[in-house]
C-alpha positions as semicolon CSV with decimal commas, in nm:
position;residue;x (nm);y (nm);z (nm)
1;X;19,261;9,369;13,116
2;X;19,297;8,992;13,201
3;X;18,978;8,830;13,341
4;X;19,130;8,761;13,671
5;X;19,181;9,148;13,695
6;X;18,848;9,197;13,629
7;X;18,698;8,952;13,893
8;X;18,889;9,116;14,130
9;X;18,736;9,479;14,094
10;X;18,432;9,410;14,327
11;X;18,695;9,324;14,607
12;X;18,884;9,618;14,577
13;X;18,544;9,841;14,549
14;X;18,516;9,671;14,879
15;X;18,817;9,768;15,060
16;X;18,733;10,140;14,951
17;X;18,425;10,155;15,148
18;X;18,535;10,032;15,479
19;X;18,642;10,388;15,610
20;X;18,376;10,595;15,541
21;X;18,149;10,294;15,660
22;X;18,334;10,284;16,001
23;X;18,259;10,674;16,018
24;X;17,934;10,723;15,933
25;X;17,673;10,372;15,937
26;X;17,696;10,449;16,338
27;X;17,577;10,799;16,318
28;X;17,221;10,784;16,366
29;X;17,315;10,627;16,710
30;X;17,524;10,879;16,863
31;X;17,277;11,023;17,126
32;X;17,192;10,648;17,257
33;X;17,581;10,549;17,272
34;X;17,580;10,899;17,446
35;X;17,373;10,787;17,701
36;X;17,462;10,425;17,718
37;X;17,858;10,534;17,775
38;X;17,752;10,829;17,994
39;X;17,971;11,096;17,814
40;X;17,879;11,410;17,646
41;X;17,817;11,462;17,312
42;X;18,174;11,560;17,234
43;X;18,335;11,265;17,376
44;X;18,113;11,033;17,153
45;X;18,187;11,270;16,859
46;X;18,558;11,218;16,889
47;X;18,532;10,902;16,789
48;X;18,518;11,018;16,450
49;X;18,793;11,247;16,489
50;X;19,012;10,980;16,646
51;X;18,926;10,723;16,359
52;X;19,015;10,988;16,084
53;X;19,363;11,102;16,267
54;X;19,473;10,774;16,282
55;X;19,343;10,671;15,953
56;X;19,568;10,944;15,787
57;X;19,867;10,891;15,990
58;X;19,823;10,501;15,921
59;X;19,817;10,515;15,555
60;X;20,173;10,662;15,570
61;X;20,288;10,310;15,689
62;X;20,040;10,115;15,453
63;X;20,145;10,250;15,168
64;X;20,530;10,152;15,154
65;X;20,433;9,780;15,304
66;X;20,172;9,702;15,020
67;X;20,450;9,849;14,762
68;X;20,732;9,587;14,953
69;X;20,475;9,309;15,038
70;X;20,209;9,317;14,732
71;X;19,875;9,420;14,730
72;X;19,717;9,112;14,884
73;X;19,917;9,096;15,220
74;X;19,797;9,465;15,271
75;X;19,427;9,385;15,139
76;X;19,403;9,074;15,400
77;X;19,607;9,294;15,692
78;X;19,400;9,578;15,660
79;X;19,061;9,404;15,661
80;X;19,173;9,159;15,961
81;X;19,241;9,458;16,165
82;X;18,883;9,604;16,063
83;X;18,717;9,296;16,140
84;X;18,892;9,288;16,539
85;X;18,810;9,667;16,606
86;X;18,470;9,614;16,511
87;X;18,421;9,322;16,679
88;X;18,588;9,476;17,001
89;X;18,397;9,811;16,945
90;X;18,038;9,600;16,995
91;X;18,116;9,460;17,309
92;X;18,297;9,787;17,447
93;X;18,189;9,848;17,829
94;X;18,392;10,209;17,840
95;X;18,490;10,483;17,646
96;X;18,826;10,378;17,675
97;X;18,792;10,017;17,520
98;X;18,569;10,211;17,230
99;X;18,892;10,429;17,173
100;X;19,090;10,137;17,112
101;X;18,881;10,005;16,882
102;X;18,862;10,275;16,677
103;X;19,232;10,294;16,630
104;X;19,212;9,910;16,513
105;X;18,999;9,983;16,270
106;X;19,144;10,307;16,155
107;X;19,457;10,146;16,074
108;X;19,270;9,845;15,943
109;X;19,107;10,072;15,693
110;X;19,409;10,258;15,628
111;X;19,595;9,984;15,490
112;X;19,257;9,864;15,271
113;X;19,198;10,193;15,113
114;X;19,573;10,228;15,041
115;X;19,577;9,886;14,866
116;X;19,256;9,965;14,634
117;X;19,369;10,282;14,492
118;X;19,755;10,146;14,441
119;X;19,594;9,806;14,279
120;X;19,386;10,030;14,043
121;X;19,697;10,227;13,935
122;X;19,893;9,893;13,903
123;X;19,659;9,749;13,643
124;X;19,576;10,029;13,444
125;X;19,757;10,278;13,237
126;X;19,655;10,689;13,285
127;X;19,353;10,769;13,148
128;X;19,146;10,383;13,211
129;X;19,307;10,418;13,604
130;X;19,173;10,769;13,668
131;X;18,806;10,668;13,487
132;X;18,838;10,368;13,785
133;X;18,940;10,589;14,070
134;X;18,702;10,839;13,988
135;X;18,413;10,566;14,056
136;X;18,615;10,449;14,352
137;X;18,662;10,812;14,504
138;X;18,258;10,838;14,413
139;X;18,211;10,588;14,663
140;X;18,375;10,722;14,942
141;X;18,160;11,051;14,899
142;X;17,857;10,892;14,885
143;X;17,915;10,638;15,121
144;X;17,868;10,900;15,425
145;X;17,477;10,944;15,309
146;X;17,382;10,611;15,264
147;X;17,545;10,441;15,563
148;X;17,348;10,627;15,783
149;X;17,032;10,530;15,655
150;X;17,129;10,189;15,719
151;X;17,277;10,251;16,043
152;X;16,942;10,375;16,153
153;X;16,736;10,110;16,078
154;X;16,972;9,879;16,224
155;X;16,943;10,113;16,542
156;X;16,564;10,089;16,547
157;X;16,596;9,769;16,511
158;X;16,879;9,613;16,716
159;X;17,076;9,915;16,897
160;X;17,412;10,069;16,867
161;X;17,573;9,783;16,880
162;X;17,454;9,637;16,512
163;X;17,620;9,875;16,348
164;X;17,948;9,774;16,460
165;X;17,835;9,443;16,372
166;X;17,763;9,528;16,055
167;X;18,093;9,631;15,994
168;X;18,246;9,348;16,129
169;X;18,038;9,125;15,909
170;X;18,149;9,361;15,597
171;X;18,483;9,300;15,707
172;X;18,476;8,900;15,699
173;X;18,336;8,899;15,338
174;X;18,619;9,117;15,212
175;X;18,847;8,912;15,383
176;X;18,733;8,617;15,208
177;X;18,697;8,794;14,864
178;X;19,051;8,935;14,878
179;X;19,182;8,605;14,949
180;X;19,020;8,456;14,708
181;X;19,088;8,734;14,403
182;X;19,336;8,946;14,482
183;X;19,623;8,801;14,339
184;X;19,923;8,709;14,574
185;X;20,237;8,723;14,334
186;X;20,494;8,969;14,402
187;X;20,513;9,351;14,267
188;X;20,674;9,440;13,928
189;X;21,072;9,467;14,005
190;X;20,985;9,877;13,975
191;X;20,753;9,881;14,238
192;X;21,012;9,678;14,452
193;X;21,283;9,908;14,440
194;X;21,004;10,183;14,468
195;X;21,055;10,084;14,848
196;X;21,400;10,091;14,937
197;X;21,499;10,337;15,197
198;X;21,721;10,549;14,874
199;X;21,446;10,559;14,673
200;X;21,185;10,612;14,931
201;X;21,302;10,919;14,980
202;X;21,344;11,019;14,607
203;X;20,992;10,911;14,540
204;X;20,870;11,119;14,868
205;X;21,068;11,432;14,775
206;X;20,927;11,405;14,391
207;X;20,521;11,352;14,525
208;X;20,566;11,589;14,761
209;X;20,726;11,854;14,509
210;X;20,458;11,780;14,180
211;X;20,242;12,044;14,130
212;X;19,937;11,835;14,029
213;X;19,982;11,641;14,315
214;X;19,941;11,898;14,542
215;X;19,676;12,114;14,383
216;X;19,440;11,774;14,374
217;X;19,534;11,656;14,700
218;X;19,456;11,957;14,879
219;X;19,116;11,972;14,664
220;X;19,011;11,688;14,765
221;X;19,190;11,747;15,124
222;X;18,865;12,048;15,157
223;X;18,590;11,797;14,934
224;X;18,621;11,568;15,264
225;X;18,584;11,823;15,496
226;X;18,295;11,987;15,317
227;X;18,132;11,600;15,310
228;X;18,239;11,540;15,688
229;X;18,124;11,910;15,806
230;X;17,726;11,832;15,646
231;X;17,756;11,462;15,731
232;X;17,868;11,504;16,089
233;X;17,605;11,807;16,159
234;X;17,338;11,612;15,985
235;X;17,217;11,396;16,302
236;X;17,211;11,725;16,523
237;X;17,028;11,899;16,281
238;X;16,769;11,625;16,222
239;X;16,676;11,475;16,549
240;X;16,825;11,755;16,793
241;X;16,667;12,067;16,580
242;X;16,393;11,894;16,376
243;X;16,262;11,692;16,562
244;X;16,289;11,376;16,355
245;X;16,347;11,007;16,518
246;X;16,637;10,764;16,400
247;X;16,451;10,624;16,108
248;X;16,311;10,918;15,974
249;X;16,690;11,069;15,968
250;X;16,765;10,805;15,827
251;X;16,544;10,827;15,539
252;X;16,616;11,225;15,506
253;X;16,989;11,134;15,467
254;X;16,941;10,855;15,226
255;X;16,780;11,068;14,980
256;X;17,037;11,286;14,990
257;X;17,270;10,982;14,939
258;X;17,073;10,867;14,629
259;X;17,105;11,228;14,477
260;X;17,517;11,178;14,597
261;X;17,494;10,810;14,429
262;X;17,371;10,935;14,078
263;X;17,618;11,238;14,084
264;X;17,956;10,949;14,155
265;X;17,805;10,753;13,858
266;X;17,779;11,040;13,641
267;X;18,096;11,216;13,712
268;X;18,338;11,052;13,490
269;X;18,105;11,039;13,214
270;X;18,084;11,442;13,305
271;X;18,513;11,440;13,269
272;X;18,494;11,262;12,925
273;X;18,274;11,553;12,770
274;X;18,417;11,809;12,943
275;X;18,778;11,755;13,066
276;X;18,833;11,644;13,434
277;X;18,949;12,003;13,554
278;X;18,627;12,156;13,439
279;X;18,466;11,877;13,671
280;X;18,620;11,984;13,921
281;X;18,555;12,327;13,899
282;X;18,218;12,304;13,799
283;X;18,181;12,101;14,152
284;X;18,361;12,348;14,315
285;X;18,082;12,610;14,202
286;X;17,788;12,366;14,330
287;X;17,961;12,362;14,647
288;X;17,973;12,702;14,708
289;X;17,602;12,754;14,602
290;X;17,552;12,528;14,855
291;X;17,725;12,753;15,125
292;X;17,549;13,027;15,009
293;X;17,205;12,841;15,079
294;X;17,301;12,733;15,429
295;X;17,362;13,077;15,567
296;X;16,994;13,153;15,434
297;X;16,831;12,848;15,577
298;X;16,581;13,032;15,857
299;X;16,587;12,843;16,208
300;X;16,191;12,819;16,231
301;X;16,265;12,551;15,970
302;X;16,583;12,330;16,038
303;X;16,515;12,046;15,793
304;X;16,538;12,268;15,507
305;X;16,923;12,226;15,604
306;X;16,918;11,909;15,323
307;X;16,848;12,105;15,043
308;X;17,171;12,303;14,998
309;X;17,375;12,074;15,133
310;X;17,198;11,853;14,835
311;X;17,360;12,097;14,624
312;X;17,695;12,142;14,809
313;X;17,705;11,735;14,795
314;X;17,628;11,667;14,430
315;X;17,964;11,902;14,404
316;X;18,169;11,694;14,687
317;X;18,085;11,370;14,457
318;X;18,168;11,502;14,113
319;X;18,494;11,630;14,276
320;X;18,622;11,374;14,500
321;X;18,736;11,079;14,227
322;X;18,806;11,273;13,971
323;X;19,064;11,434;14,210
324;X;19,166;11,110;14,323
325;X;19,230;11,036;13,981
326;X;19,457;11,351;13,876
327;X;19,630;11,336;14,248
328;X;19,829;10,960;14,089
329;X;19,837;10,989;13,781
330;X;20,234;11,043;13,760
331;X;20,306;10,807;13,980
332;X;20,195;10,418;13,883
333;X;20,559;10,296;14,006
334;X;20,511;10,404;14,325
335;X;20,117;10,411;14,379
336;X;20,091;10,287;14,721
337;X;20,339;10,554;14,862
338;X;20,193;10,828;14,641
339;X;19,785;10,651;14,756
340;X;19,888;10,705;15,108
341;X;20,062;10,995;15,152
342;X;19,720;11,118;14,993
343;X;19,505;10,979;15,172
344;X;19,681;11,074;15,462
345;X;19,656;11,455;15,396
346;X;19,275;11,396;15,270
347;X;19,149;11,190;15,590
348;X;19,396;11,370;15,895
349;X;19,325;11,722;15,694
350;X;19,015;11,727;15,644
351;X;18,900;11,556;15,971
352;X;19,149;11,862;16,153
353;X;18,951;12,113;15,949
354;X;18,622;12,005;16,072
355;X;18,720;11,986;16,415
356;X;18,877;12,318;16,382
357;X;18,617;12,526;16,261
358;X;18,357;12,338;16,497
359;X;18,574;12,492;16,786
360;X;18,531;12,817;16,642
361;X;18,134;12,793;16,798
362;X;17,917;12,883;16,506
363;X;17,548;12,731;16,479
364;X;17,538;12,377;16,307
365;X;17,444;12,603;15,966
366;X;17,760;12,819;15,961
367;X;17,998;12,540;16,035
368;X;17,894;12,335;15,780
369;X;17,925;12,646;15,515
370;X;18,251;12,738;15,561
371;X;18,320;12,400;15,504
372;X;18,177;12,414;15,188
373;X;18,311;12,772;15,094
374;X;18,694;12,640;15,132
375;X;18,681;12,492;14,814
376;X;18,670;12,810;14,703
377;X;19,015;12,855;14,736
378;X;19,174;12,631;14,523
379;X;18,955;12,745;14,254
380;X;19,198;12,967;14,049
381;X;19,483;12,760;14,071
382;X;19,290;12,502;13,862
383;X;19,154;12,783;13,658
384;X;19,529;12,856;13,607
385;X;19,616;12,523;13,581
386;X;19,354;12,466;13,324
387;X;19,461;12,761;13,099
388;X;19,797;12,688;13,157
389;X;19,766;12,346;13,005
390;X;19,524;12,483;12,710
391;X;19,805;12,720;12,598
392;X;20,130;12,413;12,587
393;X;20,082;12,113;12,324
394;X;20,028;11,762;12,515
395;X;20,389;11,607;12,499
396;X;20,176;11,251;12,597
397;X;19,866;11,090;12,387
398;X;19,807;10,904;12,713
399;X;19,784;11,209;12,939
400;X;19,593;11,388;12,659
401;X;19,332;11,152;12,668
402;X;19,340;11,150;13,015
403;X;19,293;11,504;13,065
């Protein structure tokens, strides 16, 4: 990999963790933005919804540009947009200028997160592109426990409106970097034709029709809503039901976020011993241990709430790249089309499943466990997919290595 490649891997990291930053560093103040704004607790939480809706839907249009435009244009797009709705979002008087902002920075994010998994799969053949995702799609899932514990010490500290901030001043250094080191030279001659309306369509009808594709989208589709469905519930839980202020959440959640850290880092060392579908299962298992330990968590003692989801989590981590990974691994001359239409499904699907089962009305406990327990269901077709590939001789050394 050339050296210019390499510099440029702490940018793209970058652009990966702009969405789940936007969703979750402003968690710890949603009751004082509920009663700064004068909404309910709903309203305020819709935010989140709104940002993930149009997040997925966004990345559908991302995805073809960066494959016509390059990787760059969509890198410096993406993070100007971020950088406006955050900007716009601090200085918001109403819950209708809020709104807006979170759109901006929803589709701001939805072109950056298109443009790092695509530039990963443009660089680097099978098996070195899914170790990379894997560490990428790490990051996302641990993101949502450690931005919180920033968020609320930048509450304590300077109100609702740091966070935003925050963002905004995460936004201008990415900006910078990906000018700087993302290279601006036009896509491989493949990747070109990749986005003509003809093969568009071709490429849309294969991703949409590969079996792998599917069965690791949708698994990592029901990782993000098991990661949303604790993450979202968490605040509630720790300040509404334990009693705990913004800082002490804050601390709660980041150990839980260290635990998530160390379980990202580990997981592709995990899939080199042990194959990356037996990751994935094996996270699959933690996650529904950790459904099972909700349900038993008594209400005399809310807080005890972090210690299957701890569980649940660790699974949610060890799962979430090393789907990412399997999800485009077929598909390096089209990555940004194949990137978004994924992340699409993973951020509209799995924010629609949360909101979902939230309208169902179960306590804070039960929602998040049947959030966890739907990763049950993909379960045997990777156990069948798994066999399935045990019993038929790797045509590919590449994909053997890779598996």
């Amino acid at each position: 990999m050339p050296v210019s490649h390499r510099s440029a891997l702490p940018v793209v990291f970058g652009l990966v963790i702009l969405s789940p930053l936007a969703i979750d560093v402003y968690l710890p103040s949603l009751p004082e933005m509920v009663a700064v704004f004068g909404v309910d607790e709903a309203a305020m939480q819709f935010t989140v919804s709104l940002f993930m809706m149009v997040m997925g839907i966004g990345q559908l249009i991302a995805g073809p540009l960066s494959d016509h435009y390059g990787r760059r244009f969509s890198a410096l797009l993406g993070t100007a947009l971020y950088l406006v709705g955050s900007l716009l979002a601090s200085i918001s008087a109403d819950m209708e200028g809020l709104y807006l902002a979170r759109v901006l920075q929803a589709l701001g994010a939805a072109s950056c997160s298109v443009t790092a998994f695509a530039w990963v799969r443009d660089h680097f053949d099978a098996h070195e592109s899914g170790k990379w995702i894997s560490y990428m799609g790490g990051m996302i899932g641990c993101v949502p426990t450690l931005a919180p514990f920033l968020g609320g010490i930048l509450a304590v500290l300077w109100g609702w409106t740091s966070s935003f901030l925050f963002m905004a001043l995460v936004g201008t250094l990415i900006f910078i970097g990906s000018l700087i080191l993302i290279e601006p030279g036009k896509l491989k001659e493949d990747s070109v034709q990749a986005s003509s309306q003809n093969n568009l369509k071709a490429n849309i009808r294969e991703i949409l029709t590969n079996r792998q594709f599917l069965l690791y989208s949708l698994t990592g589709t029901l990782t993000m809503a098991g990661i949303l469905g604790y993450a979202t519930n968490a605040p509630m839980v720790a300040m509404n039901l334990g009693g705990l202020g913004e800082f002490g959440f804050a601390l709660l959640f980041g150990f839980v976020g260290i635990v998530q850290l160390l379980a990202s880092i580990s997981a592709p060392h995990i899939a080199s011993r042990i194959g990356r579908r037996k990751t994935i299962a094996a996270g699959i298992v933690l996650s529904l241990l950790g459904a099972v330990g909700l349900v038993m968590v008594p209400a005399s003692r809310p807080l005890l709430y972090f210690i299957p989801s701890a569980v649940g989590c660790i699974g949610f981590n060890i799962i979430f790249g090393t789907a990412s990974g399997l999800t485009l691994e077929h598909f390096k001359y089209c990555a940004g089309l194949a990137a978004s239409i994924d992340g699409c499904v993973r951020m509209s699907g799995g924010g629609l499943l949360v909101a979902l089962i939230k309208m169902l009305g179960f306590s804070l406990f039960t929602t998040a466990a049947i959030t966890f327990v739907l990763l049950g269901l993909p379960l045997f077709w990777i156990l069948s997919d798994m066999q399935k590939r045990n019993s038929v001789q790797p045509v590919s050394s590449e994909f053997q290595k890779a598996a």
